[in-house]
C-alpha positions in Angstrom: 55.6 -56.7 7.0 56.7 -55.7 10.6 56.6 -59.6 11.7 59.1 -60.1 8.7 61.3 -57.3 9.9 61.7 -59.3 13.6 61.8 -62.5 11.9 64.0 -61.5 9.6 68.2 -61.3 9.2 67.4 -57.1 8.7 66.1 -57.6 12.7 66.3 -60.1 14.8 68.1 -62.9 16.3 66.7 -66.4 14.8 66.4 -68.1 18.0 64.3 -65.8 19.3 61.1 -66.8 20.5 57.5 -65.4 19.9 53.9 -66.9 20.3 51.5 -67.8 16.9 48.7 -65.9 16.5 46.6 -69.0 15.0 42.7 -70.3 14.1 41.0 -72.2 17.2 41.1 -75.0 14.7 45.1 -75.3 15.0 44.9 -74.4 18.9 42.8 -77.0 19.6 45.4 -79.5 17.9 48.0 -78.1 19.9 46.3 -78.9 22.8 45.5 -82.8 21.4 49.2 -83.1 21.3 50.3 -82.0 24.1 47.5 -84.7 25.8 48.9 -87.3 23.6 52.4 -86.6 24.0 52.2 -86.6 28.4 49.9 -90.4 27.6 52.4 -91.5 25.5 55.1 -91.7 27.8 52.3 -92.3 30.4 51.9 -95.4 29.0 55.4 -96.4 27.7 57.3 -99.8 28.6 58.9 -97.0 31.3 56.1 -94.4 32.7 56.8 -91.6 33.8 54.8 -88.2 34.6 57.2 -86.1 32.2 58.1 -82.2 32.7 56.4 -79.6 31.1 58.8 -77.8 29.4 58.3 -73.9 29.0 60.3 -71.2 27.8 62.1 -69.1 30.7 59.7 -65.9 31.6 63.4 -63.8 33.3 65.1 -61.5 32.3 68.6 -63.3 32.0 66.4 -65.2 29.0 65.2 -61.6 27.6 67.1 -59.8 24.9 65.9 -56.0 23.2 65.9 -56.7 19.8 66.3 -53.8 18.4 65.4 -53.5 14.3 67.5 -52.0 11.7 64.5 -51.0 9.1 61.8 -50.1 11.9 61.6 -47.7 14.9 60.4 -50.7 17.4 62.6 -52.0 20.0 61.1 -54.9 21.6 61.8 -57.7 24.2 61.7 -61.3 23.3 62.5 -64.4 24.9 65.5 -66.6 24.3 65.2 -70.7 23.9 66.3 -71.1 27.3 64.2 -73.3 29.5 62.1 -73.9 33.0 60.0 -77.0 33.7 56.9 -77.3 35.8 57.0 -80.7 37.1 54.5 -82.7 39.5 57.5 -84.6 41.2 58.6 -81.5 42.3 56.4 -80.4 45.6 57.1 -76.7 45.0 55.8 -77.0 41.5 53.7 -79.7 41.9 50.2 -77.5 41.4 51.8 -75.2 39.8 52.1 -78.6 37.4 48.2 -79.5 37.5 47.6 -75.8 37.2 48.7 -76.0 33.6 46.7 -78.8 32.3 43.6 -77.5 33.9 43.6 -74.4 32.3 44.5 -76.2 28.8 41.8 -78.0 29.5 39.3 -74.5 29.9 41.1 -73.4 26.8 39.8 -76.4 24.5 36.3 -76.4 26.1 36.2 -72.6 25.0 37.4 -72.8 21.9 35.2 -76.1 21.0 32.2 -73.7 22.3 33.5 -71.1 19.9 33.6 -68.6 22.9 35.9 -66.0 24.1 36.4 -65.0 27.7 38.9 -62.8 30.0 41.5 -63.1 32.4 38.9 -62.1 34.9 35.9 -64.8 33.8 38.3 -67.4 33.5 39.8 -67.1 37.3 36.2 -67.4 38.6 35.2 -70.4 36.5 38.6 -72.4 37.6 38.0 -70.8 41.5 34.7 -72.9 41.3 36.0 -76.0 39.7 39.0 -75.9 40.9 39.1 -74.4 44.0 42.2 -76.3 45.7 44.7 -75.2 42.5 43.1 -71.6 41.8 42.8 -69.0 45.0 44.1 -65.9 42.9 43.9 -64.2 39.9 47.4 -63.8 39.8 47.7 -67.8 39.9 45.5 -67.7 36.9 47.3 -65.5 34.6 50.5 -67.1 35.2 49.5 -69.9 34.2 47.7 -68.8 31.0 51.5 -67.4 30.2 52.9 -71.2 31.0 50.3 -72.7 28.5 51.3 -69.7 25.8 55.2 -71.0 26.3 53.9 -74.5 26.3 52.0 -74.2 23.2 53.9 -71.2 21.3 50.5 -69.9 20.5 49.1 -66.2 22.0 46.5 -66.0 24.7 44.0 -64.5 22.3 44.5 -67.7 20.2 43.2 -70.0 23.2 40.0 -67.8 23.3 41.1 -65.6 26.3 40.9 -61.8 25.8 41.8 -58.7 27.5 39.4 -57.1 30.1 37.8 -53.6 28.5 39.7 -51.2 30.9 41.3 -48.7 28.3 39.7 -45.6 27.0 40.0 -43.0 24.4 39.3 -40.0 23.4 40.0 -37.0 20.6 39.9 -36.9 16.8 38.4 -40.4 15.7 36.0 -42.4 14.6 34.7 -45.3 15.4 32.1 -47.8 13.8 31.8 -50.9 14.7 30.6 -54.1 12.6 26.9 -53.3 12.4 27.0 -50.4 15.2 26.4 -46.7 14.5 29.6 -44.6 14.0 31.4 -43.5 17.0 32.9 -39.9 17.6 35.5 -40.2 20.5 35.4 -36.2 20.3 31.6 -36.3 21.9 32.4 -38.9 25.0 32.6 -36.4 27.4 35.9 -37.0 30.0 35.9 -40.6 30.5 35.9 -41.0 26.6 35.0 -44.4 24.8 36.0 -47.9 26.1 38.6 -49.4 24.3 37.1 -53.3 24.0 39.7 -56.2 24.6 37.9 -58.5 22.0 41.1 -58.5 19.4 38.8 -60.0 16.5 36.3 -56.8 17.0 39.0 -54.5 16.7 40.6 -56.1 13.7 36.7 -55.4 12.1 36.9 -52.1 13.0 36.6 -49.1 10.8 38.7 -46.0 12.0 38.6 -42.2 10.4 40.9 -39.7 12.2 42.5 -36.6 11.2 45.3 -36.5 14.2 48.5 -35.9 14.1 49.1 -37.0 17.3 48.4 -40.0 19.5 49.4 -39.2 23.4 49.3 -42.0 25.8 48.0 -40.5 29.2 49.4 -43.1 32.1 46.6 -41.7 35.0 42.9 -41.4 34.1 42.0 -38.6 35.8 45.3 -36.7 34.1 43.1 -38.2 30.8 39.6 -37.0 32.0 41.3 -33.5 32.6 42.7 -33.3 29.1 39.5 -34.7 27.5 37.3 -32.2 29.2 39.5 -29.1 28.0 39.0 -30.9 24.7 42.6 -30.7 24.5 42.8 -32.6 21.0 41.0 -29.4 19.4 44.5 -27.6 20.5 46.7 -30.2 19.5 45.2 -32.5 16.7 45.8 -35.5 19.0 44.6 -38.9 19.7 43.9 -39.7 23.4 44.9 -43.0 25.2 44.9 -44.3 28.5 44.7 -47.9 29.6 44.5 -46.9 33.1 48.3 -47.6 34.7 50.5 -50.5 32.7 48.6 -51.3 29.5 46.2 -54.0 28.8 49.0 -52.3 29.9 50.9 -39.3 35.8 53.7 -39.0 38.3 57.2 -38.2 37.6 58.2 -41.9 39.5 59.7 -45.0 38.5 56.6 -46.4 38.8 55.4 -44.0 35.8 58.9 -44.9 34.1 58.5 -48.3 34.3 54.9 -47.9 32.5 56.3 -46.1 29.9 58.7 -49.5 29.4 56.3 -51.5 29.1 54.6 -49.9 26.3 57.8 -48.5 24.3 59.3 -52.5 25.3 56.5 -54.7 25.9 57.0 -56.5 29.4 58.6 -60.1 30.6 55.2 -61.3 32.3 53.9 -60.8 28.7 56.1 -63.7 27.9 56.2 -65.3 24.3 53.3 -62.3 23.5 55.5 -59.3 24.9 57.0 -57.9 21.1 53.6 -57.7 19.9 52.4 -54.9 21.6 55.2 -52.7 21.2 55.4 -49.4 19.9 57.5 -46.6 19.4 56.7 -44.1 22.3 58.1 -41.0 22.9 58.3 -39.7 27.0 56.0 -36.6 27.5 55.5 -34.7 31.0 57.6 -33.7 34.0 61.6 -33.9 34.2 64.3 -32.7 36.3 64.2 -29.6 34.8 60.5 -28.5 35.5 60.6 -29.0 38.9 61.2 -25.2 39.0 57.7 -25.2 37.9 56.3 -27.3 41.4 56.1 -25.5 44.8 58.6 -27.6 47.2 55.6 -28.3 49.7 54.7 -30.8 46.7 57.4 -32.8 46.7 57.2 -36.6 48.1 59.6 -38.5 49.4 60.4 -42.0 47.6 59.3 -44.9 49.5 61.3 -48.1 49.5 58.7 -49.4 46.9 60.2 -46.5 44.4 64.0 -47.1 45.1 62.9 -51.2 44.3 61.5 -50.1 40.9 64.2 -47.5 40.6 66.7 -50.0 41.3 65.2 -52.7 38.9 65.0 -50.3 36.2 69.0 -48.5 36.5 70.1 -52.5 36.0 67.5 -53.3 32.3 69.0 -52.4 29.5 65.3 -51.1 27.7 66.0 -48.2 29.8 67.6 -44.9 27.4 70.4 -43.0 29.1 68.3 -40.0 29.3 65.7 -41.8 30.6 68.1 -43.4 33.1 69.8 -40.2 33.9 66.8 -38.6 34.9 66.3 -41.5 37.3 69.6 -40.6 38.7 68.6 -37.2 39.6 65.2 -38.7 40.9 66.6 -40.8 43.5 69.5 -38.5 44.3 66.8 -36.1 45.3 65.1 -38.4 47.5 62.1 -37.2 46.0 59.2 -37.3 43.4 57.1 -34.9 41.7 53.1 -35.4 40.8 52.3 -34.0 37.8 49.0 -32.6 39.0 51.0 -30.3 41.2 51.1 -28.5 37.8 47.7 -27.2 39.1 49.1 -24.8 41.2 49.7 -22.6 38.3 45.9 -23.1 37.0 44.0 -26.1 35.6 44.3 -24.6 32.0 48.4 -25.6 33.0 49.0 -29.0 32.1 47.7 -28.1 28.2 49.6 -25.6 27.4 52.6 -27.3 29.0 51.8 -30.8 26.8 51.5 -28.5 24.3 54.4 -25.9 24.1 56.8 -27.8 26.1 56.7 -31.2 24.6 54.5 -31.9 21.8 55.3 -29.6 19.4 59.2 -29.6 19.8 59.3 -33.2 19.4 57.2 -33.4 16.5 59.7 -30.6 14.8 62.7 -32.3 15.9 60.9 -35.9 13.9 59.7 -34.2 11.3 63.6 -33.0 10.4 64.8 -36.1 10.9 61.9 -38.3 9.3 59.8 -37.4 6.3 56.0 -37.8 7.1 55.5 -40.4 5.1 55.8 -43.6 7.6 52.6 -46.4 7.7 51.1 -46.4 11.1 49.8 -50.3 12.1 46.3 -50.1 12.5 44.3 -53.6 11.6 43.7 -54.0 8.1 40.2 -52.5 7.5 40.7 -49.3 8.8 40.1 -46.4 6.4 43.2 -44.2 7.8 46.7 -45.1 7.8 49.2 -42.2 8.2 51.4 -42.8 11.1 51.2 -40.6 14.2 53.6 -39.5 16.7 52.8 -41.5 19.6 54.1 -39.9 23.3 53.3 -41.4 26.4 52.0 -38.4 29.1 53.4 -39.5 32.8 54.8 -36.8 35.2 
């Protein structure tokens, strides 16, 4: 239902573009024709080494769509178009790049295995060590073969690495696996796997009524040891910094984005992962709360991310005013200097402060009675609130 909502007259823009989620049967076709397609014209009465034609990963090729009959704003990509092409000698590996990890892509899949960003960077650093010398290198180029291929990186048998954690009223049971309760992990709570296809299998109970997205893990390890979700029936998440993707700084800001948005390095894959976040933890009005000596200055990294954020149009006025007063100030607040007024601080402040006037405020305007988009076998489906916790 929510992919007919973006897809749909009710949403979304019809040239939009978006990658398949498909079967490694259909994958591995894509891949054949995209082989027989560059020998083709190898081999024609003219040869040629032909362009690889992707979709533009910028944001003058971005648009928010924004749905009419669901709460999720989300960035897609426009049909606009780059090339990688060997002819050219600043693209030239950039060019081979593409076809050798399409080639890794079909060997997996034909092996029936999955692997991550991670695995995959050292096998093409071994076997290709001339066109591979950074992980970054590698997961561009897994983006190029998802605009090539209009297929997601999960589709091509490459997964997420297990960096993510939660925590609070759930459980969990895996396919054949004893039941999980995230309430008994202790502070670093349970790993969140990246395997997709495990955690469409999975069975989920909760009784939340809250999911709170914790942007630093030790902020997430403090709130799991006071067992915070026994005060506030919550839900903790934290995928350690930008999600698989807490300091009051752009940097924090610009997390909170990427889940509420999705991001433009996600590519063709970026609306899938959006959600409908609300912004917990410090503002410009608690800084009466922070001694002065906490205070740091912005560095020229912040005013970069500052800057890059005032001119995207994902960013809410409020969120953008408060920005303002941020680099007006000169300055930036942690939220751990919340401390200072006692460890037991930073939950009663989630709590009184922001979670439950937020919840009152949605409950007015929206009856409790929204679906929340978990995979289809879990047991519990009542939406939650979800907030993201940055200072």
């Amino acid at each position: 239902m929510a992919d007919l909502f973006r897809f749909s007259t009710f949403s979304s823009d019809q040239l939009l573009c978006a990658a398949d989620i498909i079967g490694s049967s259909e994958a591995r076709a894509r891949i054949e024709v995209a082989v027989l397609n560059f020998l083709r014209i190898l081999n024609s009465s003219s040869p040629a080494i032909s362009d690889l034609p992707l979709i533009s990963r910028r944001w003058s090729n971005s648009r928010v769509n924004r749905g009419l009959l669901t709460e999720v704003s989300c960035i897609f990509l426009s049909h606009s178009f780059c090339a990688r092409s060997f002819l050219r000698p600043n693209s030239a590996k950039a060019f081979v790049r593409v076809w050798k990890v399409m080639e890794m892509c079909f060997q997996i899949l034909v092996q029936e295995k999955r692997v991550t960003q991670r695995e995959l960077f050292y096998k093409l650093l071994c076997s290709s060590p001339q066109y591979f010398t950074s992980q970054l290198q590698v997961n561009r180029t897994i983006q190029d073969v998802v605009a090539l291929l209009r297929c997601s990186r999960f589709s091509l048998g490459i997964m997420a690495s297990s960096r993510g954690a939660v925590a609070g009223r759930l459980l969990l049971q895996e396919p054949n696996q004893e039941i999980v309760d995230c309430s008994t992990c202790g502070s670093s709570g349970h790993v969140i796997s990246g395997d997709m296809n495990l955690l469409e299998r999975m069975v989920m109970k909760a009784d939340a009524r809250y999911i709170i997205v914790v942007e630093k893990h030790a902020i997430f390890q403090r709130l799991a040891e006071d067992r915070v979700f026994n005060q506030i029936p919550s839900i903790l998440i934290t995928a350690k910094g930008y999600p698989d993707i807490a300091t009051r700084n752009p940097a924090g800001l610009a997390i909170l984005c990427t889940f509420k948005f999705g991001s433009i390095g996600m590519g063709l894959e970026a609306y899938r992962y959006a959600c409908d976040v609300k912004w917990l933890g410090l503002r410009g009005d608690d800084l009466q709360l922070i001694p002065e000596e906490s205070l740091i200055p912005l560095k020229p990294r912040d005013l970069q991310i500052a800057k890059s954020l005032k001119s995207s149009e994902t960013l809410q006025e409020n969120y953008r005013n408060e920005l303002e007063v941020m680099v007006q100030s000169g300055r930036r607040a942690e939220i751990e200097a919340l401390y200072f007024h006692g460890y037991d601080f930073l939950v009663s402040q989630v709590a009184n402060k922001n979670v439950q006037p937020l919840f009152d405020e949605r409950l007015t305007s929206f009856p409790f009675t929204e679906k929340f988009q978990l995979p289809s076998s879990c047991n519990h489906k009542t939406k939650k609130p979800c907030f993201h916790l940055y200072g």
